[in-house]
N, C-alpha and C positions, 0 to 999 in steps of 0.2 A: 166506701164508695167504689163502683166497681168503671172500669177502664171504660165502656159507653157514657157510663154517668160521667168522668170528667173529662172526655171528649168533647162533650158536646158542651158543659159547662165553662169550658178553657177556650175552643174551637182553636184545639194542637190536631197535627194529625195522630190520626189513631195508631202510626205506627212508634209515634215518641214514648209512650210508657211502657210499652214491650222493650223499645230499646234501655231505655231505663232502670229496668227492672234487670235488664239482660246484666248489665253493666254493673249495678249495686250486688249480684247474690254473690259473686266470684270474689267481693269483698267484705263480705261477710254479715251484710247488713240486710237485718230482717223485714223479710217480704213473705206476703202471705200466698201471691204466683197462684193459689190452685182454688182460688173463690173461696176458701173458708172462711167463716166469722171469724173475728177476733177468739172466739170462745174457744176454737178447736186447733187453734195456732199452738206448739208444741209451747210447752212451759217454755224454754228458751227465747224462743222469740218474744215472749210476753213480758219475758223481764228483760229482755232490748229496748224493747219499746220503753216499756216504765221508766228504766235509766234516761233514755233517751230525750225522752217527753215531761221528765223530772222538774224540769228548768222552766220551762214554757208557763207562761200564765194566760187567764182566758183570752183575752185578744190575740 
């Protein structure tokens, strides 16, 4: 989903997931920041995500 899509989906201001985003990479958690697909996210981040989203079931 890119930052207009959950803008306008949430109605946050546009400048909260910049700030957000700002605030998560300095700790180490993976963020994709440059429009890539998921596809082209470095291996790392992929398996952040994976671990991360491990737990999570469809709901």
């Amino acid at each position: 989903m890119t930052i207009s899509q959950l803008v306008r989906d949430t109605d946050i201001s546009d400048v909260t997931p910049y700030t957000w985003r700002k605030k998560a990479l300095p700790q180490g958690t993976p963020m994709p920041g440059n429009g890539k697909n998921p596809d082209q996210w470095t291996p790392e981040n992929q398996l952040a995500i994976i671990i991360e989203t491990a737990a999570l079931n469809e709901a």
